[in-house]
N, C-alpha and C positions, 0 to 999 in steps of 0.2 A: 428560183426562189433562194433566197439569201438562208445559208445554215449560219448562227452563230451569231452575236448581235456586231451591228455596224460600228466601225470606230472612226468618228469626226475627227476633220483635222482646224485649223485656226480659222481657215479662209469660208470654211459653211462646205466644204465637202464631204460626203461620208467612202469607207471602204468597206471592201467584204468581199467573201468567196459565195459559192455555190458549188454544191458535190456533184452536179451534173450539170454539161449543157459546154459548150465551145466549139470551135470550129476546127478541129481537129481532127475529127474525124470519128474521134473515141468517145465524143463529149464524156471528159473526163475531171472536168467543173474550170470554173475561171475565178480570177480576182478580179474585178471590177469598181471603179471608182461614181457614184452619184454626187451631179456639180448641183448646186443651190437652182440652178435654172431646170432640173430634170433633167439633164444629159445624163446618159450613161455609155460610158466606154469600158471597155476591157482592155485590162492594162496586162495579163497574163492568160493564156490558155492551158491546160495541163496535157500533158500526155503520156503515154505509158513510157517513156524514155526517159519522163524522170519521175519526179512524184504525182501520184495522181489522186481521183476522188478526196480531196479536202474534207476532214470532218467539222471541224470548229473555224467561227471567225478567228478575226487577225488580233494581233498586240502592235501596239505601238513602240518601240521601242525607242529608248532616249539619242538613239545616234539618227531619229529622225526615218530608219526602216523600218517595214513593216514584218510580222514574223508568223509564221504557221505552221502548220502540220496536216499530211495527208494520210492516208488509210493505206494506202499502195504504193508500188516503188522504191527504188532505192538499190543497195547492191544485194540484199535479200530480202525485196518485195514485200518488207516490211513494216513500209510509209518512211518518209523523210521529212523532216525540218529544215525550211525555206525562208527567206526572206527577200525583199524585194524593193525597191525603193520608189517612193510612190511619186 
């Protein structure tokens, strides 16, 4: 389940995270892209190695990445700001 609302992009795709669920092993949530046809693919997995558990959706930011924040990780396990190019 998607935390945080979805952010469209021009072509009828939407983005967004979820705080739990990947194939990581930790399900430690992912970023996932929905195409206008109903695909959905995961475009990132989280792990404890870097940030994990994502609280909020994404921003779009003007250089075209996408940007967020998790709950956990970082170099004192106390979430990090990410970004990621969709």
């Amino acid at each position: 389940m998607p935390n945080g609302p979805l952010v469209p992009d021009a072509k009828g795709n939407f983005y967004g995270t979820t705080y739990l669920g990947g194939d990581s092993g930790c399900s430690c949530g992912t970023i996932f892209k929905l195409t206008p046809d109903g695909t959905l693919k995961v475009l990132y997995t989280f792990t404890h190695g870097d940030g994990y558990f994502p609280l909020a959706g994404l921003l779009k930011g003007p250089d075209g990445y996408l940007y967020g924040t998790t709950q956990l990780g970082g170099a004192h396990d106390e979430g990090v700001v990410f970004k990621i190019k969709k």
